[in-house]
BAFI-3210 file (N, C-alpha, C; in Angstrom, 3 decimals, decimal comma, padded with zeros to 6 digits):
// residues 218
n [1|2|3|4|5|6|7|8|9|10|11|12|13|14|15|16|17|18|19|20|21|22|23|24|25|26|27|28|29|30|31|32|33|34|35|36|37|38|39|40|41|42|43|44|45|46|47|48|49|50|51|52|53|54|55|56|57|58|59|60|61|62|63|64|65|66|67|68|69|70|71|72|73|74|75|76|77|78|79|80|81|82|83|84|85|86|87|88|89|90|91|92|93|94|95|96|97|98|99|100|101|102|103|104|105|106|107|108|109|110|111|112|113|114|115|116|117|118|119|120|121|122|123|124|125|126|127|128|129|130|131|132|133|134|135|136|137|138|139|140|141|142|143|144|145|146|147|148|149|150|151|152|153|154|155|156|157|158|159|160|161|162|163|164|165|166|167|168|169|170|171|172|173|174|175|176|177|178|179|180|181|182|183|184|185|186|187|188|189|190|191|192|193|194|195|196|197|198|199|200|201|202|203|204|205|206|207|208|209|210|211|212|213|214|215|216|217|218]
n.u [-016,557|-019,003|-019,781|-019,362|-016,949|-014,939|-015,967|-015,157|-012,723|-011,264|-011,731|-010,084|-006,833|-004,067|-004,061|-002,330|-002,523|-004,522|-007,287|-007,079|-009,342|-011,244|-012,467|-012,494|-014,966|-016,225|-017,619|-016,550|-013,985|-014,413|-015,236|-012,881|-010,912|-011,951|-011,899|-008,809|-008,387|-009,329|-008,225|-006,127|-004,024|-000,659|-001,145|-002,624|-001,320|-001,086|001,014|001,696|001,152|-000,704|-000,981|-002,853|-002,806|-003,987|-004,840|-003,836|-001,223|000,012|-000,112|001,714|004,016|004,770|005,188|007,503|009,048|010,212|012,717|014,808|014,228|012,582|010,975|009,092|006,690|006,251|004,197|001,542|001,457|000,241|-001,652|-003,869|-006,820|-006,266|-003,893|-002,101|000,033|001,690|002,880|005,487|006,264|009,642|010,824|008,623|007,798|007,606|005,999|004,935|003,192|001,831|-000,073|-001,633|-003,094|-004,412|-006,137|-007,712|-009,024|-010,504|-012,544|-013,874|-012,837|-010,663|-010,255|-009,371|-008,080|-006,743|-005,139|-001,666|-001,049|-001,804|-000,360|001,864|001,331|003,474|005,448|005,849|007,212|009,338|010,644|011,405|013,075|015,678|019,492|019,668|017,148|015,607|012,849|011,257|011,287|008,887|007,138|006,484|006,006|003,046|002,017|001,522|-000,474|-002,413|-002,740|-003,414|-005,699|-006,937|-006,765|-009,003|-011,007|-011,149|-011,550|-014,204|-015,254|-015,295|-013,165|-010,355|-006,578|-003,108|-000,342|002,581|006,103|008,139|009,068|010,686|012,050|014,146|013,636|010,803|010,716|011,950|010,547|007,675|008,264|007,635|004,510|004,736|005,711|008,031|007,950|008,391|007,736|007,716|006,069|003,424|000,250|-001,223|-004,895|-007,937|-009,599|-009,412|-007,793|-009,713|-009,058|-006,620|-005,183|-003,626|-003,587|-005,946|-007,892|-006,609|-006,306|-007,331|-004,270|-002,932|-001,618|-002,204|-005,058|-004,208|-001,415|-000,556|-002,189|-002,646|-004,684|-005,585]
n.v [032,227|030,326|028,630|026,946|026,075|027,167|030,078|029,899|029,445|031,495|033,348|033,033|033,862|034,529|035,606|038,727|040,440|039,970|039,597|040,157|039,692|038,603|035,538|031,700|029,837|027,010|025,058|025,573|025,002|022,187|020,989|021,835|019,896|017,410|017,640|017,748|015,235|013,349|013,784|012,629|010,201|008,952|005,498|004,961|006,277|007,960|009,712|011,646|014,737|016,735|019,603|021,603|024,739|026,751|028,180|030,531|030,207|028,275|029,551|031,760|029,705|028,864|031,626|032,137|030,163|031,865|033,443|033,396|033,794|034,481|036,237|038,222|036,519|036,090|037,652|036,304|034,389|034,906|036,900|035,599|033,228|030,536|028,488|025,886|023,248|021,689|018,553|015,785|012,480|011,651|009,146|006,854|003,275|000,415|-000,877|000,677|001,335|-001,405|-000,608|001,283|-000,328|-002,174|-000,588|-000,423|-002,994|-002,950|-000,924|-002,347|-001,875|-003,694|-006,881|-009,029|-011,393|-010,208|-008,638|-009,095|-009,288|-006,533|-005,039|-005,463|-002,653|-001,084|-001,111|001,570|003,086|002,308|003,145|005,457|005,940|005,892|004,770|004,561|005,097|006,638|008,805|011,128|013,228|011,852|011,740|014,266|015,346|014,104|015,629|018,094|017,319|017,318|019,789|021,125|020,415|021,523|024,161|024,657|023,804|025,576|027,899|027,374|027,354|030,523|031,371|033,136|032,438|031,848|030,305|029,180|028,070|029,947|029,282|028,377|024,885|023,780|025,135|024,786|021,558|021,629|023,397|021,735|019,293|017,455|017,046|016,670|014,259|013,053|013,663|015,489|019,261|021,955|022,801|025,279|026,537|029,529|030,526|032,407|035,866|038,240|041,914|044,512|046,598|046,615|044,784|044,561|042,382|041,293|043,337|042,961|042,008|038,668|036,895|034,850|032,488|032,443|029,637|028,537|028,091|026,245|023,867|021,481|019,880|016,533]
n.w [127,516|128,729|130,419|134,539|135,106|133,907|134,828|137,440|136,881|136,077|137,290|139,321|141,438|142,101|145,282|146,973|148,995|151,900|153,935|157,408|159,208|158,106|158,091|157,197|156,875|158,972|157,493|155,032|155,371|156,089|153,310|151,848|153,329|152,934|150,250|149,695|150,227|148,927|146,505|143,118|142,751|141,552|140,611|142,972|145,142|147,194|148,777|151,103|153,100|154,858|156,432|158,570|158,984|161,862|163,780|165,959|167,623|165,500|163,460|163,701|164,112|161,784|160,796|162,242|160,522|158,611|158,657|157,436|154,810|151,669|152,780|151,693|151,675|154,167|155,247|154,842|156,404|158,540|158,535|156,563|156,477|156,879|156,511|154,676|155,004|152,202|152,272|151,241|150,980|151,436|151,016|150,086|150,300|149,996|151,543|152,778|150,279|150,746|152,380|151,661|149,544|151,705|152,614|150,320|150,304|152,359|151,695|149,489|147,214|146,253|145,390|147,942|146,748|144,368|145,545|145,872|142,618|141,982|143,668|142,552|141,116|142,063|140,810|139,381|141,162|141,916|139,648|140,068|141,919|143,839|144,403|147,329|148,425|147,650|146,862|146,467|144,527|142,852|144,608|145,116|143,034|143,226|145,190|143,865|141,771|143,620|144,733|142,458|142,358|144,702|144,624|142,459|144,106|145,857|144,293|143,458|145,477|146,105|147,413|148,123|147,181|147,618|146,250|147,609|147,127|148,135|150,703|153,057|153,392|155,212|157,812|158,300|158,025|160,724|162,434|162,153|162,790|164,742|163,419|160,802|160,935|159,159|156,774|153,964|153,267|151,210|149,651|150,596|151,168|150,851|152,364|152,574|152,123|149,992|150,811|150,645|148,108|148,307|147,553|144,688|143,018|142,246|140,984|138,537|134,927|134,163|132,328|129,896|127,744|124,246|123,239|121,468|121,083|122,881|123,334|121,581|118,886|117,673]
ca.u [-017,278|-020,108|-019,299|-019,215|-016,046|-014,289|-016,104|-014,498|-011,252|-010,997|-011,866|-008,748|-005,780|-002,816|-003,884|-001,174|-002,818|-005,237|-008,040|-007,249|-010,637|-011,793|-012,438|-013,594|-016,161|-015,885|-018,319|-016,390|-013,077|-014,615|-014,737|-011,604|-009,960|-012,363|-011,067|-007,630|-008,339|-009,940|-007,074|-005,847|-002,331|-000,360|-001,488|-003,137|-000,215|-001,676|002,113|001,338|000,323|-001,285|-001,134|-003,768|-002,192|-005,768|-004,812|-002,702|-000,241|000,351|000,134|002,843|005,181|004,891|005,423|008,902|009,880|010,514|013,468|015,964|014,094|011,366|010,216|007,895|005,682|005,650|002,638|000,728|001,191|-000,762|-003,331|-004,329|-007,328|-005,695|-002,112|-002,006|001,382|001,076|004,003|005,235|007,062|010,880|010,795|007,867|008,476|006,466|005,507|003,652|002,154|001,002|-000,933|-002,768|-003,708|-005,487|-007,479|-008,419|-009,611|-011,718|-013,327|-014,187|-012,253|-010,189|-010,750|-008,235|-007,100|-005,922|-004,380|-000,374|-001,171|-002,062|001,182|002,909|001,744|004,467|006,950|005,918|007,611|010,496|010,803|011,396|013,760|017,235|019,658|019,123|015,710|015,075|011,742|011,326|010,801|008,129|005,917|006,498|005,246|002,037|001,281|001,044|-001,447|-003,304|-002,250|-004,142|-007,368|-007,656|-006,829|-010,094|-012,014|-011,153|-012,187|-015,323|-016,264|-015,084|-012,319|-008,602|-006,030|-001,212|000,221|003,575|006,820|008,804|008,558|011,815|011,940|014,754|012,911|009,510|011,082|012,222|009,173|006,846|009,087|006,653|003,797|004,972|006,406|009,022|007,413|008,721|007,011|008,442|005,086|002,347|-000,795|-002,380|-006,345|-009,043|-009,950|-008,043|-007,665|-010,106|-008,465|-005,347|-004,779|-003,227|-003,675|-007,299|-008,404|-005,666|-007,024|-006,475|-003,515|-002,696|-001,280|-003,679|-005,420|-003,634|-000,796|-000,381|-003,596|-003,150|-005,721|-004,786]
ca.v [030,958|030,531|027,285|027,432|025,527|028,501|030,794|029,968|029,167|032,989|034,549|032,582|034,705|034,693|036,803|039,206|040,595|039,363|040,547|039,099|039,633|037,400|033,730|030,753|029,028|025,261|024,221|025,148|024,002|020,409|020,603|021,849|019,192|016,319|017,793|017,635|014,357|012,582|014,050|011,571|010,228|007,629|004,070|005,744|006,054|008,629|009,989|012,955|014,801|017,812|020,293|022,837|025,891|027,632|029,008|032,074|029,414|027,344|030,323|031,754|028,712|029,235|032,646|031,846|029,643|032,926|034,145|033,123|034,020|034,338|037,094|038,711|035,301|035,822|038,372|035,618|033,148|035,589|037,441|034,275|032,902|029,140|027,742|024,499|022,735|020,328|017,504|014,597|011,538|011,201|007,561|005,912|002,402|-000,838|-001,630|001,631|000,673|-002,261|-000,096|001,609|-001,735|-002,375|000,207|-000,527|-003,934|-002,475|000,085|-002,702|-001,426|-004,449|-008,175|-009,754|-012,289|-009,809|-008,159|-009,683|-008,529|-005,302|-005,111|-004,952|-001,448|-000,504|-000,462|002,989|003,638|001,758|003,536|006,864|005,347|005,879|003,625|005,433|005,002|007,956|008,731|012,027|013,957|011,277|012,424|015,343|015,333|013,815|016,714|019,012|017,176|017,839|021,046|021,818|020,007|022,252|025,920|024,389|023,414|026,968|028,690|027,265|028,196|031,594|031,230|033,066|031,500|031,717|028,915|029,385|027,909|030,905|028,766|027,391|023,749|022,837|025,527|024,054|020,439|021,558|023,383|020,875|017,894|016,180|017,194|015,535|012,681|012,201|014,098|017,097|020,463|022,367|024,443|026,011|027,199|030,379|030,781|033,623|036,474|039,328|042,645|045,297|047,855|046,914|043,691|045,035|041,598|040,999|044,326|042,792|041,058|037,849|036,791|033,649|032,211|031,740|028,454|027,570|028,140|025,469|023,238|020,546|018,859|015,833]
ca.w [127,701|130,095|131,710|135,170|135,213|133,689|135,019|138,387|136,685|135,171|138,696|139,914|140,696|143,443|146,304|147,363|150,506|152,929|155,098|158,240|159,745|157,414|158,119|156,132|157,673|159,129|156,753|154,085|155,951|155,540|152,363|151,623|153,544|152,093|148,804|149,398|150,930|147,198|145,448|142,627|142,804|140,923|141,238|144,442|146,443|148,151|149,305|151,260|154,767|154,671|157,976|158,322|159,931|161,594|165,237|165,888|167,766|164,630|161,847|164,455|163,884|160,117|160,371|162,482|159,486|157,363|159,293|156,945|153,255|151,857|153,732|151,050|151,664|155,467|156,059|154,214|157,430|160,033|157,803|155,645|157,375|157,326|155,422|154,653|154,217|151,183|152,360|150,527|151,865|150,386|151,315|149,892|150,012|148,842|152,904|152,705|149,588|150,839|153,538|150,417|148,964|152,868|152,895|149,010|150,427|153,101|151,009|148,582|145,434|145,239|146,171|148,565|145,942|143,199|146,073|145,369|141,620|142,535|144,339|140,902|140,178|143,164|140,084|138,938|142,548|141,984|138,265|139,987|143,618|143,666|145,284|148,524|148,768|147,963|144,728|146,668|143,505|142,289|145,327|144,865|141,924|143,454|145,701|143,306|141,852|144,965|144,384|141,233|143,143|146,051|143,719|141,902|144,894|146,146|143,015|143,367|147,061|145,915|148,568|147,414|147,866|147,438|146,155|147,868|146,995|148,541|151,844|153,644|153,445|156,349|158,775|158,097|158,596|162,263|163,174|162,497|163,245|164,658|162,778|159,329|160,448|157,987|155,421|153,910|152,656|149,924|148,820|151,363|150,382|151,928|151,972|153,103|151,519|149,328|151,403|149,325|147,751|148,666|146,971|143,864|141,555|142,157|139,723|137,359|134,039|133,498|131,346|129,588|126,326|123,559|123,469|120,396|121,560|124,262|123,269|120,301|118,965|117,025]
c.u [-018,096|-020,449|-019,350|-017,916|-014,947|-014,818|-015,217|-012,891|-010,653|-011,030|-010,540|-007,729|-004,707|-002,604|-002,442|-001,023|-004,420|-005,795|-007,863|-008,315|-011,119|-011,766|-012,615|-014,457|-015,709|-016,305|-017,752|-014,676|-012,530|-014,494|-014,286|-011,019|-010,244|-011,926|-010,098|-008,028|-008,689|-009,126|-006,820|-004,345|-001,965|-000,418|-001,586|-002,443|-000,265|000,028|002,685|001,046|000,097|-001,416|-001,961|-003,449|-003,973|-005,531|-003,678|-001,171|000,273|000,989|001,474|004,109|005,375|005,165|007,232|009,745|010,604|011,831|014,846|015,823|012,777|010,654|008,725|006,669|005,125|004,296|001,936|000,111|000,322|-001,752|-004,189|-005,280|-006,756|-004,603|-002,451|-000,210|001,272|003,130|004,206|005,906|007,798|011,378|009,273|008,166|007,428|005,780|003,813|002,618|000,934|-000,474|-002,072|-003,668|-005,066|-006,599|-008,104|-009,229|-010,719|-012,245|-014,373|-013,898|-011,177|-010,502|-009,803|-007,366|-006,355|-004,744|-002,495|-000,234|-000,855|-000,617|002,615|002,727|003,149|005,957|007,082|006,862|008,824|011,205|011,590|012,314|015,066|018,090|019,702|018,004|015,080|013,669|011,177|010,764|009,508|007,083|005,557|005,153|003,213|001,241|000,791|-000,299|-002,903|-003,722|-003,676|-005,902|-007,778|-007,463|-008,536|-011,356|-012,641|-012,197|-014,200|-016,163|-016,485|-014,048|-010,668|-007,458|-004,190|-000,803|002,107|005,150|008,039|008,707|010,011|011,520|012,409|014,025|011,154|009,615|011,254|010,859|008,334|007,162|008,315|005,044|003,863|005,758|007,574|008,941|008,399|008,056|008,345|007,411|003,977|001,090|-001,394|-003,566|-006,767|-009,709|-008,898|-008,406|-008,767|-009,704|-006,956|-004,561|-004,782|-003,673|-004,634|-008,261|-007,647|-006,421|-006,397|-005,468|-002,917|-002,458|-002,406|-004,141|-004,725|-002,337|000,095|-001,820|-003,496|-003,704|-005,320|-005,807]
c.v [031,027|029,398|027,440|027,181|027,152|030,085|031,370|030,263|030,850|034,095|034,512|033,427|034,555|036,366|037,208|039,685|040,204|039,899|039,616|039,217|038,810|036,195|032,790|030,256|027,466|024,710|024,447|024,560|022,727|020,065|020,670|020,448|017,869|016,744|016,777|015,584|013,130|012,828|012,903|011,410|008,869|006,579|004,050|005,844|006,881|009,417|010,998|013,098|016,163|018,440|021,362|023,600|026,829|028,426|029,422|031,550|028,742|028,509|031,088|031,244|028,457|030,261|032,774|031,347|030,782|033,681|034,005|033,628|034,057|035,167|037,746|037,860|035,709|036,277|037,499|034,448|033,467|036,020|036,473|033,963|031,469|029,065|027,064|023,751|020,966|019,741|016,138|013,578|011,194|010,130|006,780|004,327|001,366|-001,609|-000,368|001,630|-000,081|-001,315|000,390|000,452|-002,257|-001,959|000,535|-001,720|-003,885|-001,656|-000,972|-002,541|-002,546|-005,728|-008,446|-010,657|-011,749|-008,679|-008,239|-008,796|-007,262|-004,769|-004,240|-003,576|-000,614|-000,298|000,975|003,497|003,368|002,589|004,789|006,529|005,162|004,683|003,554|005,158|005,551|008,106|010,210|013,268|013,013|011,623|013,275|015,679|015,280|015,003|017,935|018,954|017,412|019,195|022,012|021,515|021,274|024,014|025,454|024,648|025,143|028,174|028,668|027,696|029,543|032,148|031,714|032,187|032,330|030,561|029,826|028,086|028,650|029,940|028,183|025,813|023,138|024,149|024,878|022,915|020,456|022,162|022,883|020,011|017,080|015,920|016,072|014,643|012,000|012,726|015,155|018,399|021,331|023,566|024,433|026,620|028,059|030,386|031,837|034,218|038,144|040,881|043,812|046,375|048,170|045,505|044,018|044,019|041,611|042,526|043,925|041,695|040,275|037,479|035,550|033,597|032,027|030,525|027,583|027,326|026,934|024,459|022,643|019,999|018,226|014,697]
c.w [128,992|131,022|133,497|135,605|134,946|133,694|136,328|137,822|136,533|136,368|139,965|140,194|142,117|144,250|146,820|148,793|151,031|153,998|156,437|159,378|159,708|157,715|157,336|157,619|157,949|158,169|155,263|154,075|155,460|154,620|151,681|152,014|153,227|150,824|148,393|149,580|149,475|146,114|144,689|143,039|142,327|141,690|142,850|145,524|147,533|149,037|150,094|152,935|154,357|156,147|157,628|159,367|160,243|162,759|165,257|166,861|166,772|163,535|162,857|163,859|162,734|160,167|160,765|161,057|158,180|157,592|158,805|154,976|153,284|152,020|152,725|151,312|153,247|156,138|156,024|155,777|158,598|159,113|156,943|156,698|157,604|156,012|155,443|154,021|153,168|151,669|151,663|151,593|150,534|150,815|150,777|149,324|150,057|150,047|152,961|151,901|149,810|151,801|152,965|150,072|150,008|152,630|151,492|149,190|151,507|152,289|149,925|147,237|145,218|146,464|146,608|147,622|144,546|144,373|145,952|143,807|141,852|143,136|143,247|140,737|141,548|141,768|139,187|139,863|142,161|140,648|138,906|141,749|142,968|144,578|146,950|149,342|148,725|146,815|145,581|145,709|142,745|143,222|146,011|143,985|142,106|143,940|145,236|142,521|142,866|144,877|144,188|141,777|144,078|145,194|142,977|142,684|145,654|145,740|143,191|145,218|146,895|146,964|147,753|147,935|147,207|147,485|146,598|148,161|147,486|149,848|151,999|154,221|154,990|157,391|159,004|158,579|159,949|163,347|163,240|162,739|163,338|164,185|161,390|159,516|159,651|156,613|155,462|153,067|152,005|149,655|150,046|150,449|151,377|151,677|152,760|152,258|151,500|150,323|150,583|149,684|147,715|147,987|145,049|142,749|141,601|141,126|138,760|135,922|134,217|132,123|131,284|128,480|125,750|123,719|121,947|120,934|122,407|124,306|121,717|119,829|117,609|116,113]
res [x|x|x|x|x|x|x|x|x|x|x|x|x|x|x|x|x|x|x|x|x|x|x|x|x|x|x|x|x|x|x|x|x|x|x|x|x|x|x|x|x|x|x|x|x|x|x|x|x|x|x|x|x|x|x|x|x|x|x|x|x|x|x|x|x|x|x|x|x|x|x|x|x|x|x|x|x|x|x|x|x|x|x|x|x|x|x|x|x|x|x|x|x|x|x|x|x|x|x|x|x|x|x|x|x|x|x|x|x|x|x|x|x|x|x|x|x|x|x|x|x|x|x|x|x|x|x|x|x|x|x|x|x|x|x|x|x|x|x|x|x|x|x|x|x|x|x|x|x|x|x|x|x|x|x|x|x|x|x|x|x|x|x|x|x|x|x|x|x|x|x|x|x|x|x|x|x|x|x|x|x|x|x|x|x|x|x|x|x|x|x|x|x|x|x|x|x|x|x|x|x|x|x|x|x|x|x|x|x|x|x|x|x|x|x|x|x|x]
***
């Protein structure tokens, strides 16, 4: 297909190694992090923090976090030209909501008086909240959505990228402490560019189920 949509999509692939010469550029930085930043997320809860690991002090303190597992992931945190830690918040609660709703009434996307209404969609939140307080896995869920945005956005700069899940959660939590706030990271994403010659998947065909397969049309 000659789309350009899947043209990018097909060039996609999970860098293994990394030129760390390589940089991205600011300018395309920006709009990486305006990307991530437009991401969708249920009844816009927006549930998230995003850290951009870019200086050899920071990718450092990600690379510490590996010292317990993991390790195959760690080169990724120094030769990568920037990480990003995709974080959720395992407390989202219906105050924070409201905070969404604000800055839906400054933007102009909703009028002050359906504001209360509006309110109501907070029970998707409540659908997925334990008695704890916890919905943790519900924005979760969200960030991956994010996820799938910024592997796209990527694709299309021509920018590689490691979606990494290999990543220690409670070391991550202590080294950025006060970075995420409250949040917690679970998956990392490396970016730059693939090492040539030495980045074994990038000559690899792509491989995927058929389109019947996994594609119903009804």
């Amino acid at each position: 297909m000659s789309h350009q949509i899947i043209k990018d999509l097909s060039k996609r692939y999970t860098t293994k190694k990394y030129d760390e010469e390589k940089r991205i550029s600011q300018e395309d930085m920006a709009v990486i992090k305006e990307a991530i930043r437009l991401s969708a997320s249920s009844i816009n809860s927006q549930p998230w923090k995003f850290i951009v690991l870019e200086s050899d002090e920071a990718k450092q303190r990600f690379y510490n976090t590996f010292a317990n597992k993991h390790q195959f992931n760690q080169p990724h945190a120094k030769t990568a030209s920037h990480t990003i830690l995709l974080a959720h918040d395992p407390t989202f609660t219906k105050e924070k909501y409201a905070k969404r709703l604000d800055a839906e009434v400054a933007a102009g996307r909703l009028s002050p008086e359906k504001f209360d209404a509006r309110m109501g969609a907070y029970a998707f939140a409540e659908l997925n909240t334990d008695e704890t307080g916890s919905n943790g896995n519900w924005t979760k869920a969200q960030v991956y959505i994010a996820l799938g945005n910024l592997l796209h956005t990527l694709a299309r700069l021509g920018i590689d990228s490691t979606p990494m899940e290999g990543v220690d959660a409670d070391l991550i939590g202590e080294e950025f402490k006060q970075e995420l706030e409250g949040h917690e990271c679970e998956v990392a994403l490396a970016i730059g560019y693939h090492k040539e010659d030495e980045d074994y998947n990038h000559a690899l065909p792509k491989s995927r189920l058929a389109l019947e397969e996994v594609v119903t049309t009804l």
